[in-house]
ROSE-189767 format. One record per residue: x, y, z of N, C-alpha, C, O in turn; residue in one letter. Coordinates in Angstrom, 1 decimal. Atoms other than C-alpha are relative to their C-alpha. Last residue first. Layout:
<recs>
X; Y; Z; X; Y; Z; X; Y; Z; X; Y; Z; A
...
</recs>
This chain:
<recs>
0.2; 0.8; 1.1; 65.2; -50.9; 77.4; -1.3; -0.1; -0.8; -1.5; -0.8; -1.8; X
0.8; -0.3; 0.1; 67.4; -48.5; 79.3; -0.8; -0.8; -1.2; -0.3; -0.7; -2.3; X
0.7; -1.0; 1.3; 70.2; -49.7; 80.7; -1.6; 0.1; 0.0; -2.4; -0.3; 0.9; X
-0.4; -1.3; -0.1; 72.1; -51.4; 83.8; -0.5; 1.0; -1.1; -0.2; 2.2; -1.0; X
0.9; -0.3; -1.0; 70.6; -55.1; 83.5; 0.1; 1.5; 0.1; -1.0; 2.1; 0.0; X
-0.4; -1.0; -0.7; 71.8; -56.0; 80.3; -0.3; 0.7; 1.0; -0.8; 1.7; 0.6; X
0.2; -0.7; -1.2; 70.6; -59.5; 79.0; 0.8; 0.9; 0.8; 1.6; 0.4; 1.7; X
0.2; -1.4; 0.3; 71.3; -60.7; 75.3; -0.6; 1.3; 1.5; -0.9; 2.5; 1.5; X
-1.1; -0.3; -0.2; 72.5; -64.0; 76.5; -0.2; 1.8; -0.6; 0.6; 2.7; -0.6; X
-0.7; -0.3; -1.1; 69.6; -64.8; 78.0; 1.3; 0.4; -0.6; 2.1; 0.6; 0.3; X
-0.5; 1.3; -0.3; 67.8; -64.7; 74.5; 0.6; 0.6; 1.4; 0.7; 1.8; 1.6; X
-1.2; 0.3; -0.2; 65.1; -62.2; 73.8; 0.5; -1.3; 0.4; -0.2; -2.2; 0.8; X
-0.8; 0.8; 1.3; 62.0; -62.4; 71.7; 1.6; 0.1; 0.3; 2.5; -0.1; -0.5; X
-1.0; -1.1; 0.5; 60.5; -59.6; 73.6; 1.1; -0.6; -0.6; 2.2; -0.1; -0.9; X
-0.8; 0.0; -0.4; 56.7; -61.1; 73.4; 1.8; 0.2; 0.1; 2.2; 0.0; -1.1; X
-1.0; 0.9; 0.9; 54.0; -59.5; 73.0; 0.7; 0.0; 0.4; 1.0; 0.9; 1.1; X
-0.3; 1.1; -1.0; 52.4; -56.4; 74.8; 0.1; -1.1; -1.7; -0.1; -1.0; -2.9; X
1.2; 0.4; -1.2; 51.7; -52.9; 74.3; 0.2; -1.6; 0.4; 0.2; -1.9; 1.6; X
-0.2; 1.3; -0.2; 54.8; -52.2; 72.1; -1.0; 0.2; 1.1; -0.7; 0.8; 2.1; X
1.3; -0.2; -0.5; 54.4; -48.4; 71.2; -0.6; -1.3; 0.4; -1.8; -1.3; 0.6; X
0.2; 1.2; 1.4; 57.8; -48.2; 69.9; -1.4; -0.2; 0.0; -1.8; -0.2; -1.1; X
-0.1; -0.7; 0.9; 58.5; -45.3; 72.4; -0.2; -0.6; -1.6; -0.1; -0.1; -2.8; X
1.2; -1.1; -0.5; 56.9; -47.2; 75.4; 0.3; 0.7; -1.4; -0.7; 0.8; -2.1; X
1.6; 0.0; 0.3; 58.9; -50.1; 74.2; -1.1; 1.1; -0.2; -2.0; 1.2; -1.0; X
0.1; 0.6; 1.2; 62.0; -48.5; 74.7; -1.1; -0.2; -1.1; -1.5; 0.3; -2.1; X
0.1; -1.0; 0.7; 61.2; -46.8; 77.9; 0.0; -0.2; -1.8; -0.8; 0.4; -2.6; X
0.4; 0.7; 1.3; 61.1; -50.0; 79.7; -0.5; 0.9; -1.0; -1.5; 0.6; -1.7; X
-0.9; 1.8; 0.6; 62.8; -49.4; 82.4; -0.6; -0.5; -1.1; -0.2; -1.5; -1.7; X
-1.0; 0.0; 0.8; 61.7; -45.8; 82.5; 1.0; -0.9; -0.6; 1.9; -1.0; -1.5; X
0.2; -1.3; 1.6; 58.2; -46.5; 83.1; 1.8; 0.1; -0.3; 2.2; -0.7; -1.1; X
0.5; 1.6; 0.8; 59.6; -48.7; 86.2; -0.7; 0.0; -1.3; -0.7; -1.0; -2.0; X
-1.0; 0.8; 0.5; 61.4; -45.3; 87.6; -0.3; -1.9; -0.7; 0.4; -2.8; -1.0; X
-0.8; -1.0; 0.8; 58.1; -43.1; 86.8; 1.2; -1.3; -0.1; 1.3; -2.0; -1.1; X
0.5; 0.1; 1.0; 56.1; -45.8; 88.9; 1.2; 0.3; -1.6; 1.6; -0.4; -2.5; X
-0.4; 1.2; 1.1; 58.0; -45.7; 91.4; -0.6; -0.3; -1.2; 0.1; -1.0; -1.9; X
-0.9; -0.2; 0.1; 57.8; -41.9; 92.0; 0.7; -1.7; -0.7; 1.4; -2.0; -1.7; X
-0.5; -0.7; 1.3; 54.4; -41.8; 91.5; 1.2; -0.5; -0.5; 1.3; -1.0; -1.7; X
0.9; 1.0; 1.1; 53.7; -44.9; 93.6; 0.6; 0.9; -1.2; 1.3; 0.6; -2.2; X
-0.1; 1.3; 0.3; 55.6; -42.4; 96.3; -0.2; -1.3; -1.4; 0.8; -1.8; -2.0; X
-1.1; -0.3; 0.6; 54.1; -39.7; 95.5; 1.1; -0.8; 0.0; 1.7; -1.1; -1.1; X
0.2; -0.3; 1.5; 51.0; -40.9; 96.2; 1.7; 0.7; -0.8; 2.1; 0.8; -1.9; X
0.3; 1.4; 0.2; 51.8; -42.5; 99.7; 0.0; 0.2; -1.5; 0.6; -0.7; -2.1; X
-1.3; 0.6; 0.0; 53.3; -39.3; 101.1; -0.2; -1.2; -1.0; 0.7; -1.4; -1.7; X
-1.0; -0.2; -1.2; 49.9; -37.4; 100.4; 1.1; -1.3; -0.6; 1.1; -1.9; -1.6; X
-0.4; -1.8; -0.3; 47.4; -36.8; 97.6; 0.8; -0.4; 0.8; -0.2; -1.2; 0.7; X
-0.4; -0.1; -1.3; 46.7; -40.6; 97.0; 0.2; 1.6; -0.3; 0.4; 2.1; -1.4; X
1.2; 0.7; -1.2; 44.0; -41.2; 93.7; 0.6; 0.2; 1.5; -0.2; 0.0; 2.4; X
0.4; 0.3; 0.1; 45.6; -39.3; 91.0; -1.0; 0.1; 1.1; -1.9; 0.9; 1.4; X
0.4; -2.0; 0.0; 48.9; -38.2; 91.0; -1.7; -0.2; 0.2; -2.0; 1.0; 0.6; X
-0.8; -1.6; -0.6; 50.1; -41.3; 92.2; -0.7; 0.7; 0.3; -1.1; 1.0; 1.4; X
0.6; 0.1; -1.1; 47.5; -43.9; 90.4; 0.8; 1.1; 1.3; 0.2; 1.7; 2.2; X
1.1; -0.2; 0.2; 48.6; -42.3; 87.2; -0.9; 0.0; 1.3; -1.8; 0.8; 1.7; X
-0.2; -1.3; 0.2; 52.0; -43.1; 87.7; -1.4; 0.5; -0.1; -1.2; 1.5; 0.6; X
-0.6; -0.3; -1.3; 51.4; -46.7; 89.1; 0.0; 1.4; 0.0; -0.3; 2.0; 1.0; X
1.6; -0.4; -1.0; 49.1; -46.8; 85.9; 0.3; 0.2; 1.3; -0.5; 0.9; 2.0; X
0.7; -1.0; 0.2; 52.1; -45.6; 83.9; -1.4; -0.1; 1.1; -2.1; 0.7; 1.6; X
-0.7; -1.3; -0.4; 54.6; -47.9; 85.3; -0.5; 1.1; -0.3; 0.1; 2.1; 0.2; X
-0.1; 0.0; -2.0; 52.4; -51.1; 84.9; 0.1; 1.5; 0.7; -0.6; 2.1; 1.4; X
1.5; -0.4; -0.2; 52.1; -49.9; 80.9; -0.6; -0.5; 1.9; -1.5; -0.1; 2.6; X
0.2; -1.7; -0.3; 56.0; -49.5; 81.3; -1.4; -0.1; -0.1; -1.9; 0.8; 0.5; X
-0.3; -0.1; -1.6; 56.2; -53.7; 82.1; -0.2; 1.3; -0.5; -1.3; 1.4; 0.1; X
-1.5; -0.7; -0.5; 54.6; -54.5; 78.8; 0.2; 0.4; 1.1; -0.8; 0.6; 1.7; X
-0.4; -1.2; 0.1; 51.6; -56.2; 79.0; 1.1; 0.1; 0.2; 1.8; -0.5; 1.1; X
-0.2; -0.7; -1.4; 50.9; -60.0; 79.2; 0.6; 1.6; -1.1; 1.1; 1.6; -2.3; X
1.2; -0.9; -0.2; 49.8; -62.1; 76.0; -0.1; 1.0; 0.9; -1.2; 1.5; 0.8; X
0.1; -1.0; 0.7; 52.9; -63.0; 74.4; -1.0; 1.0; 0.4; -1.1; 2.1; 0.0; X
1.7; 0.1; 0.6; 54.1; -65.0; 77.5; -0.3; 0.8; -1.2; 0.6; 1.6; -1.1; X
-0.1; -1.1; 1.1; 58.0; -64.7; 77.8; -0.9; -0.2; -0.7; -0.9; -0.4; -2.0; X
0.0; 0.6; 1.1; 58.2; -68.3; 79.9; 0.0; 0.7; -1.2; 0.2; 0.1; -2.3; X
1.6; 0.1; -0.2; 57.3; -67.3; 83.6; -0.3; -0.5; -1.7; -1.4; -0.9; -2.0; X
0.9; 1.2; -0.2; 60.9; -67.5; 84.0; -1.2; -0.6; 0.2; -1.4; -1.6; 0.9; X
-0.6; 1.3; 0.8; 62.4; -65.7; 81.5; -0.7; -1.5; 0.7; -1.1; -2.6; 0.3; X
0.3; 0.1; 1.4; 60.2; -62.6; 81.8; 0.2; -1.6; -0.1; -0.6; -2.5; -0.6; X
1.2; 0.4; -0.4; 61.2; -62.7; 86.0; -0.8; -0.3; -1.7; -1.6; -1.2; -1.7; X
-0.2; 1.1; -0.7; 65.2; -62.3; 85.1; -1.5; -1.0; 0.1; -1.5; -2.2; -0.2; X
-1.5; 0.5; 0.4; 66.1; -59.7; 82.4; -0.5; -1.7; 0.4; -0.5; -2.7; -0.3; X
0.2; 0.4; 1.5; 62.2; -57.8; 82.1; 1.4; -1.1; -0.2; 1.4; -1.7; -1.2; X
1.2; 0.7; 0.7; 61.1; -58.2; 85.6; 0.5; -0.7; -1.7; 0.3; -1.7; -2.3; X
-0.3; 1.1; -0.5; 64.8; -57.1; 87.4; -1.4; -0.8; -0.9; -1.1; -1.9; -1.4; X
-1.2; 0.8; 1.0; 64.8; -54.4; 84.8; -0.2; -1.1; 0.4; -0.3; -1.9; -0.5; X
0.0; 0.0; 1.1; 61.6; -53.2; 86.2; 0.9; -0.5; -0.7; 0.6; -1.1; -1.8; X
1.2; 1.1; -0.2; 62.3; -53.9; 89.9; -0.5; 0.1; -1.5; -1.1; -1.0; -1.6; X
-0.8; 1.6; -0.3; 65.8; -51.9; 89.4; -1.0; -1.2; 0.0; -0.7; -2.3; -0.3; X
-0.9; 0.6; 1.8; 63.7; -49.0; 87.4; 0.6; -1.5; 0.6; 0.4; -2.6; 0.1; X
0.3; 0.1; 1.1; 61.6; -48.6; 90.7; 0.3; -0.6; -1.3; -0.2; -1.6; -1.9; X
0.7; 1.2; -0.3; 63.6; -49.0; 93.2; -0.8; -0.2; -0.9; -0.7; -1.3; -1.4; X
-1.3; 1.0; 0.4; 65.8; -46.0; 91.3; -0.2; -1.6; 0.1; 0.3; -2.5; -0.6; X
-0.4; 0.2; 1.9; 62.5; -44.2; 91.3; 1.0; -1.2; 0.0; 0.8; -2.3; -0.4; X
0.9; 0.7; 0.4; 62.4; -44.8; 95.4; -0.4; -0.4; -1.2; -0.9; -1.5; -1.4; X
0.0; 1.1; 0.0; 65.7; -43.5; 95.6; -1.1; -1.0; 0.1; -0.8; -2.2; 0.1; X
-1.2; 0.5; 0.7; 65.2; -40.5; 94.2; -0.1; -1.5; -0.1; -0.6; -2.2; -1.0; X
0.7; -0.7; 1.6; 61.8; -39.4; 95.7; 1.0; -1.1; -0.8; 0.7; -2.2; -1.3; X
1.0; 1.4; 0.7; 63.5; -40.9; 98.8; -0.7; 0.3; -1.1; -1.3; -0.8; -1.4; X
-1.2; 1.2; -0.2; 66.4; -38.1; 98.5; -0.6; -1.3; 0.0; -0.1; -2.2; -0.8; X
-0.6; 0.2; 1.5; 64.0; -35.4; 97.2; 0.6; -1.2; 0.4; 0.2; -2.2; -0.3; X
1.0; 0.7; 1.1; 62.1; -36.1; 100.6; 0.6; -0.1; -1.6; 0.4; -1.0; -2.4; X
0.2; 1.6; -0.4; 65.2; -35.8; 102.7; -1.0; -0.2; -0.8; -0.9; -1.2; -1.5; X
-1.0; 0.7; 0.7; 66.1; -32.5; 100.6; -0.4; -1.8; 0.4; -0.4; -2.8; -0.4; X
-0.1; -0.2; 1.4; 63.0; -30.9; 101.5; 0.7; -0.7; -0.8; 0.3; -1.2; -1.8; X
1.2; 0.9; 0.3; 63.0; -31.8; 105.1; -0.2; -0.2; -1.5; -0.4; -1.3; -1.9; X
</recs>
């Protein structure tokens, strides 16, 4: 039981970071790379926050868990302190597999 919950733990992070990258490579570009919208990890913190928070059970760890991996997609920022503006990339500067 233990391991199956580590196992979606896992893989619900990993859904996480993939729906975070997929915002900042693909969904950024075509909504036009507003300046006024938040950074995608300040999402990933309140999902994280709303976790531990407000569900106690399956549901909250969960949120946690995505949270954390859509926080790490955009870890970059978070460590620049980039609250929101826009990320002045070009499509040809688009890495989906990293940390940004």
């Amino acid at each position: 039981m233990i391991a199956t919950n580590a196992i979606i733990f896992i893989l619900v992070g990993l859904f996480g970071y993939v729906i975070g990258r997929w915002s900042d490579n693909y969904l950024n570009f075509w909504i036009g790379d507003p300046h006024w919208l938040p950074d995608h990890w300040i999402y990933g913190l309140l999902l994280i926050i709303i976790g531990l928070f407000v569900f106690q059970n399956y549901l909250g760890l969960s949120l946690f868990s995505f949270g954390v991996g859509h926080f790490i997609s955009d870890l970059k920022d978070f460590l620049n302190l980039k609250f929101y503006g826009s990320d002045n990339k070009d499509k040809s500067q688009r890495r989906f597999w990293h940390i940004d």
